[in-house]
C-alpha positions as CSV (number, residue, x, y, z in Angstrom):
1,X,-40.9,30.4,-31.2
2,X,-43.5,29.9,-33.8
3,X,-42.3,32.7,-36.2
4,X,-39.0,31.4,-36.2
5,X,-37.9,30.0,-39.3
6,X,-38.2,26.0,-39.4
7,X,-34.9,25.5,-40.2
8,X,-33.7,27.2,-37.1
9,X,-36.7,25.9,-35.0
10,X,-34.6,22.3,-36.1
11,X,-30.8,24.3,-34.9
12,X,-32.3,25.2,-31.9
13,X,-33.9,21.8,-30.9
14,X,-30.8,19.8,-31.5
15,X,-29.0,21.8,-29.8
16,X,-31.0,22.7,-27.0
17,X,-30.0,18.9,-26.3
18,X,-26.4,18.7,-26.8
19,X,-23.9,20.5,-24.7
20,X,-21.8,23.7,-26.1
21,X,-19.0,21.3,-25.8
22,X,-19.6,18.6,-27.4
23,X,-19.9,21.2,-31.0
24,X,-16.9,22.8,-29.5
25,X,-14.8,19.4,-29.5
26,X,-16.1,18.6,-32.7
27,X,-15.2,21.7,-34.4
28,X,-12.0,22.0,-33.1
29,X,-11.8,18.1,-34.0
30,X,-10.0,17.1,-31.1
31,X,-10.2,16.6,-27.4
32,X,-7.2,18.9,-25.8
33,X,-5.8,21.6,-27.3
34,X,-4.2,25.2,-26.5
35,X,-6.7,27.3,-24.8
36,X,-9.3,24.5,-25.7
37,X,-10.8,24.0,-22.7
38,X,-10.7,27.5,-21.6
39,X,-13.0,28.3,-24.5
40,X,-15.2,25.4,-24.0
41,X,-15.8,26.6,-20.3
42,X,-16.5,30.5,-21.5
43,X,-19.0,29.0,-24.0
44,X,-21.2,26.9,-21.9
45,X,-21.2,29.9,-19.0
46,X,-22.5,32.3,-22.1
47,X,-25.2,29.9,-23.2
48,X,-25.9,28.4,-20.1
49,X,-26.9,31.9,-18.1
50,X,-29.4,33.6,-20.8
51,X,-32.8,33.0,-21.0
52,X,-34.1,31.0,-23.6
53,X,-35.1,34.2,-25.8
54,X,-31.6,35.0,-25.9
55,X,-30.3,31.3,-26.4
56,X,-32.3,31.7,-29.8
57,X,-30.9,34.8,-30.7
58,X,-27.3,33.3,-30.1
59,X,-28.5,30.1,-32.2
60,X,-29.1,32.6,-35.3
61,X,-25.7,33.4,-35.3
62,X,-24.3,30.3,-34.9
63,X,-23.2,28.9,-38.0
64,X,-20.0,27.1,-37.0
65,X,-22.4,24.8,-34.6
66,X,-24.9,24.3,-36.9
67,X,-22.7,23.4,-39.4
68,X,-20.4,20.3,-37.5
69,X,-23.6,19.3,-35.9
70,X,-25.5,18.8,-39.2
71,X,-21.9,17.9,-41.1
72,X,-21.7,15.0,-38.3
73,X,-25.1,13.9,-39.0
74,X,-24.6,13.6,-42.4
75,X,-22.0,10.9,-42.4
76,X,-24.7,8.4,-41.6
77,X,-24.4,5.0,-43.2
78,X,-28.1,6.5,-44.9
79,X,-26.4,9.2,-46.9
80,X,-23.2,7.4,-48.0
81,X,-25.4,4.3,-49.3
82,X,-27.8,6.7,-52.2
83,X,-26.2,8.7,-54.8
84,X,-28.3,8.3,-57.7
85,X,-26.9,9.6,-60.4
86,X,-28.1,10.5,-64.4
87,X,-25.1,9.5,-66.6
88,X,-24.5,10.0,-70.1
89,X,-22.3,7.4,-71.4
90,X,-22.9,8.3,-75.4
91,X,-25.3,9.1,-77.9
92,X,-28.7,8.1,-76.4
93,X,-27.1,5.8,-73.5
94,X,-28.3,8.0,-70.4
95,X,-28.0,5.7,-67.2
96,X,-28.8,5.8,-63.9
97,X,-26.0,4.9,-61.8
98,X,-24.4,5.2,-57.7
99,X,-21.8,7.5,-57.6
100,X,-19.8,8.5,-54.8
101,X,-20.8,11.6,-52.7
102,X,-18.4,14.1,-53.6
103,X,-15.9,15.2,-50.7
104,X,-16.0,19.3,-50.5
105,X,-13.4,21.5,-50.1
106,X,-12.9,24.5,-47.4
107,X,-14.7,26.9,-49.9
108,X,-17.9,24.3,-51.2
109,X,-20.9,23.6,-50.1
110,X,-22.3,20.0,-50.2
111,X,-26.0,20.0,-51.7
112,X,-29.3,17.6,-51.6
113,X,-30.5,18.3,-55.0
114,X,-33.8,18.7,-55.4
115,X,-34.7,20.0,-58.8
116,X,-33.3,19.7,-62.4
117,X,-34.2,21.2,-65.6
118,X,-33.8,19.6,-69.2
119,X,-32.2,22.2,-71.1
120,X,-32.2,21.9,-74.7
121,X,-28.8,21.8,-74.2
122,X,-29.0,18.5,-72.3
123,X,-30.6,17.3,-74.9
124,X,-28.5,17.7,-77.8
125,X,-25.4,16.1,-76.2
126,X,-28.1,12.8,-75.7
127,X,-29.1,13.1,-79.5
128,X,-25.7,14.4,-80.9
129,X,-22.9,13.8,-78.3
130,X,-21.8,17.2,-79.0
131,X,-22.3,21.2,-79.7
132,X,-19.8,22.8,-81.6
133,X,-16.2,22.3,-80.1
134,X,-17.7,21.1,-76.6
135,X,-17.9,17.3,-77.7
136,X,-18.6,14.1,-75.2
137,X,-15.9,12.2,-74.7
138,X,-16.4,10.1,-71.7
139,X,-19.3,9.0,-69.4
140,X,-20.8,12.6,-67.9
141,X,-23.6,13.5,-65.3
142,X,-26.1,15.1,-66.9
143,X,-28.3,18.7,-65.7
144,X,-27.4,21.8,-64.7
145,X,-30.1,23.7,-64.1
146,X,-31.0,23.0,-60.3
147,X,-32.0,24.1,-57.2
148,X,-31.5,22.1,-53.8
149,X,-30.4,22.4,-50.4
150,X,-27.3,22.3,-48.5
151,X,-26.0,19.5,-46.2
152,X,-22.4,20.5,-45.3
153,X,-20.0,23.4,-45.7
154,X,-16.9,24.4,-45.8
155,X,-14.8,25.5,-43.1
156,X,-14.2,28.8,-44.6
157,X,-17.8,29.2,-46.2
158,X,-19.6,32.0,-44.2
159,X,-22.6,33.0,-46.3
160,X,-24.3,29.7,-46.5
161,X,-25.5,26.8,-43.7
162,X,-26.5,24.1,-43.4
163,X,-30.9,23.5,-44.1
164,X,-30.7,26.9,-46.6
165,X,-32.5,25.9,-49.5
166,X,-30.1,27.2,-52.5
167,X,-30.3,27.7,-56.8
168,X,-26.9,27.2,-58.2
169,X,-25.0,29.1,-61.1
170,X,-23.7,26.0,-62.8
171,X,-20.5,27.7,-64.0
172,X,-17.7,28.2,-62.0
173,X,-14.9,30.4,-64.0
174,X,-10.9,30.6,-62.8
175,X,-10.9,34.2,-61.4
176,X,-7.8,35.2,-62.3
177,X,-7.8,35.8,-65.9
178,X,-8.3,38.5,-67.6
179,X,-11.8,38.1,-69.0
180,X,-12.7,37.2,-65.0
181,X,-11.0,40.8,-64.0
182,X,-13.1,42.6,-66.4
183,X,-16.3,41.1,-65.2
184,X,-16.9,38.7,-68.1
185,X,-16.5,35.9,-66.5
186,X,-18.6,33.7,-68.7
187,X,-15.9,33.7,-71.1
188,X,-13.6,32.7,-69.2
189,X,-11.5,29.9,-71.2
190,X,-10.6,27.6,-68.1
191,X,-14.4,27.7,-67.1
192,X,-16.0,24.4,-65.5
193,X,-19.5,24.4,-66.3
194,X,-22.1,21.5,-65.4
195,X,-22.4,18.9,-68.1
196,X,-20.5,20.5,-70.9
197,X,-17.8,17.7,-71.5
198,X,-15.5,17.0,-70.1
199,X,-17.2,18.6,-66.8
200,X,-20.4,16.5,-64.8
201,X,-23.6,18.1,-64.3
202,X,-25.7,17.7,-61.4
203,X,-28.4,16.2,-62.0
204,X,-27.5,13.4,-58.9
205,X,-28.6,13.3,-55.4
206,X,-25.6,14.7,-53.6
207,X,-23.6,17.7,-55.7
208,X,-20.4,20.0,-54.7
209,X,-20.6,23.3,-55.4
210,X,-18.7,26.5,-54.5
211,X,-20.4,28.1,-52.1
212,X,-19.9,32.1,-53.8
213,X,-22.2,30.7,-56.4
214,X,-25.2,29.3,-54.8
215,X,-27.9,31.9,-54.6
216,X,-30.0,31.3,-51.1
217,X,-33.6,31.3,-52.0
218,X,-36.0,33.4,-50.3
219,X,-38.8,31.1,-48.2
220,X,-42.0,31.8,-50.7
221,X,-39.7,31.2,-53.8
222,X,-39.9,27.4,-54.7
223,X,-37.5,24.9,-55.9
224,X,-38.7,24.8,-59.1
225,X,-38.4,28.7,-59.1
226,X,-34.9,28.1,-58.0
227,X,-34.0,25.8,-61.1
228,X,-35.9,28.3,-63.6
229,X,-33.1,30.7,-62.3
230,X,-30.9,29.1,-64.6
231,X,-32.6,29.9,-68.1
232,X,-34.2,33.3,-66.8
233,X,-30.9,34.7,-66.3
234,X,-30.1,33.7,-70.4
235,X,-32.9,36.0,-70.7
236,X,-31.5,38.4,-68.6
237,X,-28.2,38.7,-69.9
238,X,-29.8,38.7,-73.9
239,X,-32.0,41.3,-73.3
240,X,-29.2,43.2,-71.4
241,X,-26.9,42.8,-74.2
242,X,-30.0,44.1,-76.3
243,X,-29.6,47.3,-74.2
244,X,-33.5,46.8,-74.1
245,X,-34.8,49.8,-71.7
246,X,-37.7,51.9,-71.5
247,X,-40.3,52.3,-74.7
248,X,-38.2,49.1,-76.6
249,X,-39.9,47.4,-79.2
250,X,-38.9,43.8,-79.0
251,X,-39.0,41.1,-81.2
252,X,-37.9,37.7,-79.8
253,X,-37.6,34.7,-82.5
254,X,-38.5,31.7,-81.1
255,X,-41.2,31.0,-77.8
256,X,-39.1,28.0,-76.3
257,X,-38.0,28.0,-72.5
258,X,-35.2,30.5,-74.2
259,X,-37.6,32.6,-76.1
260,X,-40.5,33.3,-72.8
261,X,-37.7,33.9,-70.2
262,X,-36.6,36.6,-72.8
263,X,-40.1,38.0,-73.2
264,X,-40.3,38.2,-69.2
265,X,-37.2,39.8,-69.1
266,X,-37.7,41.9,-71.8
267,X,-41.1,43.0,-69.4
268,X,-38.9,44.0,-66.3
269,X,-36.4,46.1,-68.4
270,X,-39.1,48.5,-70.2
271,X,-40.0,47.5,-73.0
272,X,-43.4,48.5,-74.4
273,X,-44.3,46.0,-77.2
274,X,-43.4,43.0,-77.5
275,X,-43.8,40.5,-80.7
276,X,-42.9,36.6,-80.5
277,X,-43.0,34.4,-83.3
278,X,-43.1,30.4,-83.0
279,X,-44.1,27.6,-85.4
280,X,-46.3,26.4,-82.6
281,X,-49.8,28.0,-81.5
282,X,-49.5,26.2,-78.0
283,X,-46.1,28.1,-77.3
284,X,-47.4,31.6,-78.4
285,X,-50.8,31.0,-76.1
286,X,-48.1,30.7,-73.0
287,X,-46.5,34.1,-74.4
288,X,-49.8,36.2,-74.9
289,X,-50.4,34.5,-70.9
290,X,-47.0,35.9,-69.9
291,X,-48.0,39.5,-71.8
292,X,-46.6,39.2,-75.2
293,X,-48.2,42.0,-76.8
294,X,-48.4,40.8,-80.1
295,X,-47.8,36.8,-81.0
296,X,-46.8,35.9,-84.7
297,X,-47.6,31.8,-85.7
298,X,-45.1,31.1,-88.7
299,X,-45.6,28.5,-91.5
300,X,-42.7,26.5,-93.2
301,X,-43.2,27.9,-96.1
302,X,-43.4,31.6,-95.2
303,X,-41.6,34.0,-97.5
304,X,-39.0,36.1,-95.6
305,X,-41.0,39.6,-97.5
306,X,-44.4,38.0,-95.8
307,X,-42.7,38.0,-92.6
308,X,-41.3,41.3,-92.2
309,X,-44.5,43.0,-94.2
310,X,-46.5,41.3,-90.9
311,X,-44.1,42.1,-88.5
312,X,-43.8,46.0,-89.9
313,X,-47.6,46.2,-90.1
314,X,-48.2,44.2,-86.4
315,X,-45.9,46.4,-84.6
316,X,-46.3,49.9,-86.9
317,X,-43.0,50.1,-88.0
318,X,-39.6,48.0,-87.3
319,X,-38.3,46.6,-83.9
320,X,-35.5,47.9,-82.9
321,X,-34.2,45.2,-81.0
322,X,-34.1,41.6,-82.2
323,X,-33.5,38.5,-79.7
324,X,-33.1,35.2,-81.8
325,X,-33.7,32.4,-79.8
326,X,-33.9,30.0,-82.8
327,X,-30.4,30.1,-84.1
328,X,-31.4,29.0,-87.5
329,X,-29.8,30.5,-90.4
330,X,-33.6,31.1,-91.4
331,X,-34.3,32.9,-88.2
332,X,-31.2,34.7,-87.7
333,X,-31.2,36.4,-91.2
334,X,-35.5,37.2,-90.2
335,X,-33.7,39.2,-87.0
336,X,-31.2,41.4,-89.4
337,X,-33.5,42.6,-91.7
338,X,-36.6,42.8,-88.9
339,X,-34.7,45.9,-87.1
340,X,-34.8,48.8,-87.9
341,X,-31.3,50.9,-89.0
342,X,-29.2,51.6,-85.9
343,X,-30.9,48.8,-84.1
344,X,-29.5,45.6,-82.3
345,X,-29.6,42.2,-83.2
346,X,-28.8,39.4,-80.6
347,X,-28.1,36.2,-81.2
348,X,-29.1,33.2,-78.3
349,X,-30.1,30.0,-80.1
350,X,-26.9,27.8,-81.1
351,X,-27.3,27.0,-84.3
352,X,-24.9,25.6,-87.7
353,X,-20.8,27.0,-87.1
354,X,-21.3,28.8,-90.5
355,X,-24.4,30.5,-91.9
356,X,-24.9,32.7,-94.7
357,X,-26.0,36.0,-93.2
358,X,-27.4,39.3,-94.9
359,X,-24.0,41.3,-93.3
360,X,-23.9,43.5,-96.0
361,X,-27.2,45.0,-94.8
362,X,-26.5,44.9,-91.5
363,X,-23.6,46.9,-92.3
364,X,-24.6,50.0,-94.5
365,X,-27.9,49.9,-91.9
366,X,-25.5,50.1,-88.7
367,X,-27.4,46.9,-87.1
368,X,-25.4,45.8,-84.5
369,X,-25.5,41.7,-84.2
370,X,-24.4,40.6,-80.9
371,X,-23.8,37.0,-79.2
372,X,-24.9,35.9,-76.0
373,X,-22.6,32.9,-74.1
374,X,-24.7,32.0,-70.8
375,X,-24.4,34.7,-68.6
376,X,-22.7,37.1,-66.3
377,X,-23.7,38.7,-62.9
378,X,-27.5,37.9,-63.9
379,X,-28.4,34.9,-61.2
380,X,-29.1,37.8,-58.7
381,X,-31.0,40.2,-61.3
382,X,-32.8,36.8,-61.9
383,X,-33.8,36.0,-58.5
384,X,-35.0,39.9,-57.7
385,X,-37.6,39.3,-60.6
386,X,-39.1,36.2,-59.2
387,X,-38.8,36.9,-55.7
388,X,-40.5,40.2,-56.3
389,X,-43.2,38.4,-58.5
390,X,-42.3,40.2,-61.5
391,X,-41.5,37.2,-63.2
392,X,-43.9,34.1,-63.3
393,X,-41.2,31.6,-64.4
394,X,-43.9,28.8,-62.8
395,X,-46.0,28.9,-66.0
396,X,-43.1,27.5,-67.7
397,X,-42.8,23.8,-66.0
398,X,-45.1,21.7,-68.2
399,X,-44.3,18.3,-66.9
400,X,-42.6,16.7,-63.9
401,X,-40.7,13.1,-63.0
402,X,-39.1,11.7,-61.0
403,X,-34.9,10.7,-60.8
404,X,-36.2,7.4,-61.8
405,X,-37.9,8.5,-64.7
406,X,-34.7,10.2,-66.7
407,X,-35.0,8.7,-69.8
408,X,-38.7,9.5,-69.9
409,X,-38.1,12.9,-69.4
410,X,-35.7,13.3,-71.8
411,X,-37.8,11.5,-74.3
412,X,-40.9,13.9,-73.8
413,X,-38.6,16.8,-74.3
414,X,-37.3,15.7,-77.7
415,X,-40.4,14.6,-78.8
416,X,-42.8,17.2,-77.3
417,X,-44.8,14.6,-76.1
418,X,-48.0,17.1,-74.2
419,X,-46.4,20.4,-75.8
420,X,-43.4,20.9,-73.1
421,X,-42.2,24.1,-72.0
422,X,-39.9,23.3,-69.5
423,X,-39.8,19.2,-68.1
424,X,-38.6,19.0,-64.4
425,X,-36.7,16.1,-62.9
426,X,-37.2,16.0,-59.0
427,X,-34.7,14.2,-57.6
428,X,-36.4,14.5,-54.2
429,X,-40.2,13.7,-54.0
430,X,-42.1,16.8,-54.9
431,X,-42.5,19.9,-52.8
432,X,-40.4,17.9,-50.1
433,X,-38.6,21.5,-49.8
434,X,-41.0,23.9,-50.6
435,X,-43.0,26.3,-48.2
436,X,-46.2,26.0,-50.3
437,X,-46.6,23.5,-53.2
438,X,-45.9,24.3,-56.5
């Protein structure tokens, strides 16, 4: 019993006291029914003649009970009453707010959040209302990089129950067009992705989510782990679209959240050197801790020839792949002529719709310049790296609040109040949900 797991130490409690059916009836949702009764009877004969070893061993597999059990439990007065919720109403008017608890369909999952992330995206709709086309509109929850765990599921969901402690992919495409077909679904045109008007986020208490894109966390990976999923698999899918491998020489513009989850990424893939440039010492001291070989501190004033004259001499000779996480026109036109001919430039940081851009050089030079939209297929490439330890995504949270304390946290990410990294809303009080603390 003690090396069970706690969650199903918890399935096996409750229903060690309740009758087979009593979760019959209430997953059926009815008294009398065809065959009903029949089944009830063959069910409570099964459980009630094994010995408790086996009794456990059927409680592993039973999903269906835990889940009306739990589902049941949740619809106490407690849960209905709380759904504190982070709403954007306009340019810097983020509110907290009750929302309903939203009502899942057959293929969701209803989550407890438990972590959120400030992206830099988050930000910029509070400052700007906007970026590029995707402009706010009406009131929107905030957040979509999160981790929490599951309090109801769907009929028809079969992966995922009840107590399993989850990291969300905050986009959900349409599946049936034909970027989806191909495989790319992040560019899927009817895509509904958490807070990018005129869709909500999540950073609430209670959150809907389809259940094929929760990720279940492994027991030593944290919640906080689980949120960082989010930005690492941007890293992932950049340095994939890099076609970074084995012996690349990197250079990664930028040592924001963006910028280190690339240089970690870049790590996993191959690559043997590594440079990262930043206008801010404190930023390049977490990359040379995360294994940056080399770590470039920029000035204002630099001259693009003194930059690539220290990058050529730094790294003997000329990257050839370039990951801008910037998206400056300064630092985007640094990543063409930084890489060597034949090389690849990719593109992360969002920057002006139009910039003027050294193409011509580029072109005669065959440098490829890529874009990179979110990303595809990478939550699960993600979660391998920190599950296996390979990437130490914890070195990246610099500050922690609580729901309570939104607006703070928002305002010590804009203004890098302490140097943040990465600022972590808990919506649930902290390490409530983790196995060790973080």
């Amino acid at each position: 019993m003690s090396s069970l797991p706690s969650r199903l130490l918890r399935s096996y409690n409750d229903l060690w006291r309740i009758s087979p059916s009593h979760i019959m009836r209430n997953f059926y949702g009815r008294e009398n029914g065809t065959g009903l009764d029949n089944i009830i009877k063959k069910q409570e004969n099964c459980f009630a003649k094994r010995d408790q070893g086996t009794q456990i061993n059927m409680i592993r597999s039973m999903s269906v009970w835990q889940r009306n059990y739990f589902n049941s439990r949740c619809k106490s007065d407690k849960c209905k009453q709380d759904n504190l919720t982070a709403v954007l109403h306009g340019i810097e008017d983020l509110r907290l707010e009750q929302r309903p608890i939203p009502t899942i369909s057959e293929d969701e999952v209803l989550i407890a959040m438990d972590c959120v992330g400030i992206c830099g995206s988050d930000i910029h709709y509070w400052v700007n209302g906007r970026i590029g086309h995707f402009v706010l509109t009406k009131p929107m929850i905030i957040g979509h990089e999160s981790s929490g765990v599951i309090t109801k599921v769907g009929s028809r969901v079969r992966n995922l129950v009840v107590g399993d402690r989850v990291a969300m992919e905050p986009g959900i495409p349409c599946g049936n067009c034909e970027l989806c077909k191909i495989g790319k679904y992040n560019l899927c045109p009817d895509m509904v992705f958490c807070a990018t008007p005129p869709y909500d986020g999540n950073l609430t208490r209670y959150y809907k989510q389809a259940a094929h894109f929760c990720f279940k966390l492994p027991d030593h990976v944290t919640m906080e782990e689980g949120a960082l999923l989010e930005p690492l698999s941007v890293g992932v899918h950049a340095c994939r679209r890099a076609d970074v491998g084995l012996g690349s020489k990197v250079l990664i513009l930028g040592a924001g959240t963006i910028g280190l989850v690339s240089l970690i990424a870049a790590q996993s893939m191959g690559a043997t050197e590594i440079m990262i440039t930043d206008l801010l010492q404190d930023r390049l001291t977490i990359a040379e801790e995360l294994g940056a070989t080399h770590t470039l501190l920029l000035k204002r004033d630099d001259s693009l020839e003194e930059i690539l004259e220290c990058v050529r001499q730094t790294m003997n000779g000329e990257p050839d792949k370039s990951i801008d996480c910037c998206g400056a026109e300064s630092s985007t036109r640094l990543a063409i002529m930084a890489t060597r001919s034949g090389g690849v430039v990719v593109v992360v940081g969002m920057g002006a719709e139009e910039m003027k851009l050294p193409l011509l050089n580029a072109l005669i030079r065959e440098v490829d310049i890529r874009g990179v939209f979110r990303y595809c297929n990478d939550y699960a490439g993600a979660l391998a790296l920190v599950a296996s330890g390979q990437a130490n995504v914890k070195r990246l949270v610099t500050h922690h609040f609580d729901i309570t304390e939104t607006e703070k946290a928002f305002e010590t990410s804009r203004c890098g109040l302490g140097g943040p990294i990465k600022v972590m809303i808990h919506v649930q009080p902290r390490d409530t949900n983790n196995p060790v603390k973080f």
